[in-house]
N, C-alpha and C positions, 0 to 999 in steps of 0.2 A: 768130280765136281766141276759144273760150268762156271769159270771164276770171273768171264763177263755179266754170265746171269746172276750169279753171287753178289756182284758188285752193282749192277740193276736194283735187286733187291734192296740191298742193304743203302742204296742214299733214298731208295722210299722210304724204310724203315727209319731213318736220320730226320725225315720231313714228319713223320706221323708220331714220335717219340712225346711222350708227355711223362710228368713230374711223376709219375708212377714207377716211370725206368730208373734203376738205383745210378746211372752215369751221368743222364743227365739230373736227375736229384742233386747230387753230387757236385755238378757243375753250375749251377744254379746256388748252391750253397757257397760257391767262392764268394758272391756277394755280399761284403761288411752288413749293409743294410737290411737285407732281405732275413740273412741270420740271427740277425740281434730282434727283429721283429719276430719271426715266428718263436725266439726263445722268450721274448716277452710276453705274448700269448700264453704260453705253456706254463711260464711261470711268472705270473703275474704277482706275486707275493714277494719275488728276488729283487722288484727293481732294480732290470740288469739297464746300468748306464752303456757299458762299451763292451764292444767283442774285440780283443788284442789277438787272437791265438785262431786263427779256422786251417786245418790241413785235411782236404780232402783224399781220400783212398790212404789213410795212412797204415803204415803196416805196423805194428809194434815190436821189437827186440823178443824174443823168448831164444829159451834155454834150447838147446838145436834138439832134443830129442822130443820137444814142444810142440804142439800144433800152432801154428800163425794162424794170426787174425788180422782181416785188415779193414777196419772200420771207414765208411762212407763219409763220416761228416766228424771229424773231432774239433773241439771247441775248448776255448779257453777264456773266459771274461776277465775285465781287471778287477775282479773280487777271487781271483786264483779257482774260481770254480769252475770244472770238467762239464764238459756235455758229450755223449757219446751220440748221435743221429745217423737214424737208420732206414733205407726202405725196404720192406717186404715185401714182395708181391705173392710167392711161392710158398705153399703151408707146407714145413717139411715136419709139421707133428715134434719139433726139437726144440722150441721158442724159448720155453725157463732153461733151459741149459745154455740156449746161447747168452739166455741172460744173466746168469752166473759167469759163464766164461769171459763176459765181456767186463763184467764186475772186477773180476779178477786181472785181468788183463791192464785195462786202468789204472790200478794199482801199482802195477809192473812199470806202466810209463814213470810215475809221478815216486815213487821209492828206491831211490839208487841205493848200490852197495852202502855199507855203515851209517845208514840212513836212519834216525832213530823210528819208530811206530806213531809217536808223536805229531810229525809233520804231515802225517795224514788230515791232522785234524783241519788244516789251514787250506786245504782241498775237495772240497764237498764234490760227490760226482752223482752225477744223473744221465741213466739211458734211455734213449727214448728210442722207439721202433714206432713207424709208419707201418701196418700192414692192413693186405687187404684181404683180410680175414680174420672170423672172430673165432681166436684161436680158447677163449675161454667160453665161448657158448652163453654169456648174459644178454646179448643183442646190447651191450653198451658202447657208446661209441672211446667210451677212456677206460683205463683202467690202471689205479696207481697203487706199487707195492713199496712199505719200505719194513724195516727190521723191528717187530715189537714183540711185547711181551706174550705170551699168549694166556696167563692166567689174568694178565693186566691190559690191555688191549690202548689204553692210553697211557703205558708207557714204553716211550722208543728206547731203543738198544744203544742210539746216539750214535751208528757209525759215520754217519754223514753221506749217506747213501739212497739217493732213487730211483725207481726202476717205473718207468712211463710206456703204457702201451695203448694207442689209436690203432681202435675197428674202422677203415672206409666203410666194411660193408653196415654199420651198423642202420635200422631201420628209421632213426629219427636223430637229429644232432639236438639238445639244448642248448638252450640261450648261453649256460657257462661257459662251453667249446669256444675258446677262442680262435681254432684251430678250425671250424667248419664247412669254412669258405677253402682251404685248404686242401681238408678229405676228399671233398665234394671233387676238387680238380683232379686227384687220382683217377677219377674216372670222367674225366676231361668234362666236367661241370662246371662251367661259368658261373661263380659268384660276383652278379653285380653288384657294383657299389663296394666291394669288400677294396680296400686299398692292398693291402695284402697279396690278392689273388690281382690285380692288376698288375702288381710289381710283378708276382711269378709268371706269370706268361707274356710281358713284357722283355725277361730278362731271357727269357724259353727264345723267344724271335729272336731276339740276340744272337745268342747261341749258336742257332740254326743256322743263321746267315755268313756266320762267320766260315771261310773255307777251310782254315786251319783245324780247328774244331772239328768238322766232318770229317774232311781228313783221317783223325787221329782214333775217331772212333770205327770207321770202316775199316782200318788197318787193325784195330782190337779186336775188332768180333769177327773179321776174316784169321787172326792168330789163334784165338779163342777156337774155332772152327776145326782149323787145321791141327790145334790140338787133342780135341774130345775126337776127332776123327781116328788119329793115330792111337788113342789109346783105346777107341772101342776096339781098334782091329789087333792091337795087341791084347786085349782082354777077350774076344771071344776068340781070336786063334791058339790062345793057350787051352783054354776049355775043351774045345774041340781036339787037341793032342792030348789030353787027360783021358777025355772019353767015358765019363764016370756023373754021377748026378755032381758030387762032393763041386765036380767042376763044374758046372752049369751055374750053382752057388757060386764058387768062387768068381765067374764071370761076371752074374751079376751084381757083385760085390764092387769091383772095379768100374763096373759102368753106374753106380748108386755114388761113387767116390766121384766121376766123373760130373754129378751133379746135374744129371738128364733129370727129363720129366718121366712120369713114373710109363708113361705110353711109350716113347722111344725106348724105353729101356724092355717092355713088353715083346716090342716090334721085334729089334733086336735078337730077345734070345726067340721067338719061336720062328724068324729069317737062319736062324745060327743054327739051331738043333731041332728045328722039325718038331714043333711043338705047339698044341693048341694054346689056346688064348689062356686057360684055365690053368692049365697046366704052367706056364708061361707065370703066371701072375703066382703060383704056390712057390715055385723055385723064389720069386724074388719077394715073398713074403719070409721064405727062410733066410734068404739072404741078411733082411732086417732084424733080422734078430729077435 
């Protein structure tokens, strides 16, 4: 890797970054203001006064034989209420399970040891995912689940629990979307007049201009880099000493953990083992299980 061209790259990449990239999402959401608005949007029915609580990239505590999660935007308002905010850009076909897991997870933050089940009650939590993709197939641009009955459909289970999901790509936003001027900017649309989307690409320039910021981010995605590098080349050099299909799966098991797009990981094994495209895509369709 040329790590001046790398480095080329990636402060173009730094300049052309829009609210779609979960970093700078992220960093844009350090914003008191900006947070407490787009949550008032969303849930216009909370009348949220104050956001006391924003931690970006937070990682949660789990049990070390646990999988971590580390949420992009957590939230805390002075009504003790959770917001978990998310962006997605990338469909990994796994959406309700992260949304379970995230569920759970939440949890985890807010109930310590000899915690009674009680004090849940005084913590309502809500996740929401940005993605740009309609992973339910309605062409809707929302979509809101929470706990009910299913022989009684207007009665809630009462956990205090919601789970919120924005399609960008949906085909039409309504008037309810408070949120539309927002979608719209994932895929770097200008909504005029929306004060909202002034403030986010406002606070984006910001950002940008700052050198610390740039900084911190080309030094991550150059880390980042040099990490999935090292582990492709430990994941396809053990395949290739196996010498067996079972290892081509196992390869591309590890490069699927790596978190590649489903093409680099294509490239990958038919560059490693001499393998059509076809072929190539059966191995890491077993892989998936």
């Amino acid at each position: 890797m040329n790590r001046e061209h790398e480095l080329t790259r990636l402060a173009q990449q730094w300049e052309e970054l829009t609210i779609a990239n979960d970093r700078m999402f992220s960093m844009v959401m350090e914003n008191n203001a900006i947070c407490r608005e787009l949550l008032r949007r969303i849930f216009p029915e909370l009348a949220i006064d104050r956001v006391q609580r924003v931690t970006v990239q937070k990682q949660v505590n789990t049990p070390l034989d646990a999988r971590t999660v580390r949420f992009d935007v957590y939230i805390r308002d002075d009504q003790q209420r959770t917001y978990i905010v998310e962006m997605q850009v990338a469909n990994r076909q796994n959406l309700p399970y992260r949304l379970r897991y995230y569920l759970e997870q939440v949890d985890h933050s807010i109930l310590g040891p000899g915690d009674n089940y009680e004090k849940l009650a005084g913590y309502p939590t809500y996740v929401i995912f940005f993605c740009d993709f309609d992973y339910y197939g309605q062409d809707r641009p929302e979509y809101r689940f929470e706990w009910r009955s299913i022989d009684q459909p207007d009665l809630a289970a009462g956990t205090g629990q919601q789970l919120v999901v924005f399609n960008a790509q949906a085909s039409t936003f309504h008037d309810s979307i408070g949120v539309a001027g927002f979608l719209k900017l994932m895929h770097n649309q200008i909504a005029v007049g929306d004060p909202l989307v002034e403030q986010v690409t406002q606070e984006m320039e910001r950002i940008k201009q700052d050198p610390e910021r740039r900084r911190d981010y080309m030094k991550y995605e150059l880390d980042l880099m040099d990490a999935r590098s090292d582990g492709m080349a430990i994941g396809l050099a053990e395949g290739k000493k196996q010498g067996k299909q079972e290892s081509i799966v196992a390869a591309a098991k590890m490069l699927l953990g790596l978190e590649l797009s489903r093409t680099v990981i294509v490239k990958q094994l038919m560059s490693a083992y001499d393998l059509s495209s076809a072929e190539a895509e059966r191995y890491l369709k077993r892989a998936q299980g």
